[in-house]
Wavefront OBJ file of the C-alpha trace (Angstrom):
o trace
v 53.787 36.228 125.566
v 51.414 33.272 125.590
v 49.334 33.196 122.693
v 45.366 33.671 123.184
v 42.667 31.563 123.219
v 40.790 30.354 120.089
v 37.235 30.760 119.725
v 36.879 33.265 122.600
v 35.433 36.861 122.707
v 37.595 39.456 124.873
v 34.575 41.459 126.683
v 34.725 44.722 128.163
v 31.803 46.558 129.768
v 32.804 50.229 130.781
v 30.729 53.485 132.096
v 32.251 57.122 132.294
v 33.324 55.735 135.754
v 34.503 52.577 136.158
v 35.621 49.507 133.748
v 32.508 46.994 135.462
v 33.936 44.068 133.357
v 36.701 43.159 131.430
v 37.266 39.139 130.556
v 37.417 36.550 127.962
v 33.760 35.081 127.261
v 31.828 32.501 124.800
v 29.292 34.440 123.914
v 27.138 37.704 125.055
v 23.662 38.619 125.264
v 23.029 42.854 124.572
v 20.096 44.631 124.805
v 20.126 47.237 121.801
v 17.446 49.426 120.769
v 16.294 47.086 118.351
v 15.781 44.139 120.426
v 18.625 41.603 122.371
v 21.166 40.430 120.390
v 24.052 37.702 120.805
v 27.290 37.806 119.705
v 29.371 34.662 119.469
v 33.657 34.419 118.359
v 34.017 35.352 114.692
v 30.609 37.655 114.422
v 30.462 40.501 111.683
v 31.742 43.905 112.771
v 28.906 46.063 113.564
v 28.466 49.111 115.744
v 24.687 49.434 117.670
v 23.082 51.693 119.996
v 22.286 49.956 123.375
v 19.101 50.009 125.358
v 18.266 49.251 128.603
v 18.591 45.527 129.710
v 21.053 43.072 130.898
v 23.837 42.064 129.567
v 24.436 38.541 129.827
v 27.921 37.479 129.027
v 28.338 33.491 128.770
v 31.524 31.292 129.320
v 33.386 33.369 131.307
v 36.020 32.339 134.365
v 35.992 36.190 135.747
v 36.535 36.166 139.662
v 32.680 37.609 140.242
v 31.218 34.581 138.128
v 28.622 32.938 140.517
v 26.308 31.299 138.266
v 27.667 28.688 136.392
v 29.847 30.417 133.965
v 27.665 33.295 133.340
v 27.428 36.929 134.596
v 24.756 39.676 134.173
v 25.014 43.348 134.434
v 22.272 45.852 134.046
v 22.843 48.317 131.531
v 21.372 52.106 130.520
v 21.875 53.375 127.461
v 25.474 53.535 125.581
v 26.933 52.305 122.595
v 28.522 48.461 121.938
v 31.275 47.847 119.265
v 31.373 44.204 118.119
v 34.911 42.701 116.440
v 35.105 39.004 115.010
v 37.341 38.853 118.690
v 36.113 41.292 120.799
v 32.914 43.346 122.507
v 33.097 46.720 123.640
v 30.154 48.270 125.754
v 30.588 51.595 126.430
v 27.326 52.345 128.903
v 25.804 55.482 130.338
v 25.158 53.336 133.627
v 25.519 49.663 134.552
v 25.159 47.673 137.716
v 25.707 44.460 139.114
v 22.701 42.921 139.868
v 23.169 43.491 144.245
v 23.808 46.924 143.114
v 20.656 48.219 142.515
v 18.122 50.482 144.820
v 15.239 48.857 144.706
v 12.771 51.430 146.196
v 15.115 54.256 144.132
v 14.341 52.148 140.790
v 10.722 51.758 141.942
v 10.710 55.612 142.178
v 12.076 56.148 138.788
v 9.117 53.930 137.410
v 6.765 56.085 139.411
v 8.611 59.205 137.811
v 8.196 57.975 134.517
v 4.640 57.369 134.359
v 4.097 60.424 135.651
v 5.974 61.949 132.972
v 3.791 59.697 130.441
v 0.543 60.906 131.588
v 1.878 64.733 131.208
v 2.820 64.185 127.952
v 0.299 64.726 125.751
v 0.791 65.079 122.088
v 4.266 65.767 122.892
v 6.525 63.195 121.106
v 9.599 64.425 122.780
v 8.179 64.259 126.102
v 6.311 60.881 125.443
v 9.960 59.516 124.270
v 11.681 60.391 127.481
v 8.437 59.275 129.788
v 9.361 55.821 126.986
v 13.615 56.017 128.588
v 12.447 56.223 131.973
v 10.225 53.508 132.268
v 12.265 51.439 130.003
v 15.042 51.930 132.213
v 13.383 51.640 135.496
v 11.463 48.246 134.789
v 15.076 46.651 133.439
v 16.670 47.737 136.696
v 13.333 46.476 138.783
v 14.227 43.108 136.618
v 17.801 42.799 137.708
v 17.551 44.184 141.309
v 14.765 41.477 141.963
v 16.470 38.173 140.021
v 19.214 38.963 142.494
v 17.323 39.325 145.084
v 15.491 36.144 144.876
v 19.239 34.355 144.587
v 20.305 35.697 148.144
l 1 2 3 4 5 6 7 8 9 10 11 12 13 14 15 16 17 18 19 20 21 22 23 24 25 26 27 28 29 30 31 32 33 34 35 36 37 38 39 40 41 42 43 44 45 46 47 48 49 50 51 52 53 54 55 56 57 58 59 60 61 62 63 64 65 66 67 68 69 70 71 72 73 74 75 76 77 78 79 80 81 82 83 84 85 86 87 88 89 90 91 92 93 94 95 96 97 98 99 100 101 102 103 104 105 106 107 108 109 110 111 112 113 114 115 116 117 118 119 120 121 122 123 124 125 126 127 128 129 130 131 132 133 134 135 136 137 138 139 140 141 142 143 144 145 146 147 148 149 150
């Protein structure tokens, strides 16, 4: 067996339904709860909880790179594990970019507004209203970057 690449970050990206990604990379972008984040070859082992966002993973040769070496995928919720070698994302959802509905993601913003203004001094319900929209405006993000690029 050849030996691997130096300096490289194996990347996988997988929901409960289907492995989205799996490749070797320079360097990705997450979007945790805490803000984005980028991991490069050699970074501290850490475990974080993932927002909603793209994930923008740089330096890769995967067959669906279009964009000069780097790929994004739109992400909801999950979990990341990061190695010195490797990135695991383990997401609720994710989509490619051409994926996404839209109108359907338009409606969820709708939704969660509407769930924001019958809140009230309900933190729980406030915090979900929070997930929806968060969620909804990162997908209205992605759908509409690749959009544009058709």
């Amino acid at each position: 067996m050849a030996e691997a690449t130096t300096d490289r970050l194996r990347v996988r990206l997988v929901t409960p339904e289907r492995t989205l990604f799996e490749a070797e990379a320079s360097a990705v972008e997450l979007p945790s709860k805490s803000g984005y984040m980028e991991v490069l070859y050699g970074h501290a082992p850490l475990m974080a909880e993932l927002g909603a966002g793209d994930v923008t993973i740089h330096g890769t040769e995967a067959a669906e790179n279009e964009a000069g070496g780097v790929v994004r995928l739109n992400v909801s919720w999950g979990f990341v594990e990061v190695l010195p070698n490797r990135v695991t994302i383990l997401a609720s959802d994710a989509l490619k970019p051409e994926e996404i509905d839209l109108p359907r993601a338009e409606q969820q913003l709708e939704r969660g507004l509407n769930l924001l203004k019958q809140a009230g001094e309900s933190v729980e319900a406030s915090d979900e209203a929070q997930r929806v929209i968060f969620e909804a405006e990162a997908k209205i993000a992605s759908g509409s970057g690749a959009a544009k690029a058709h």
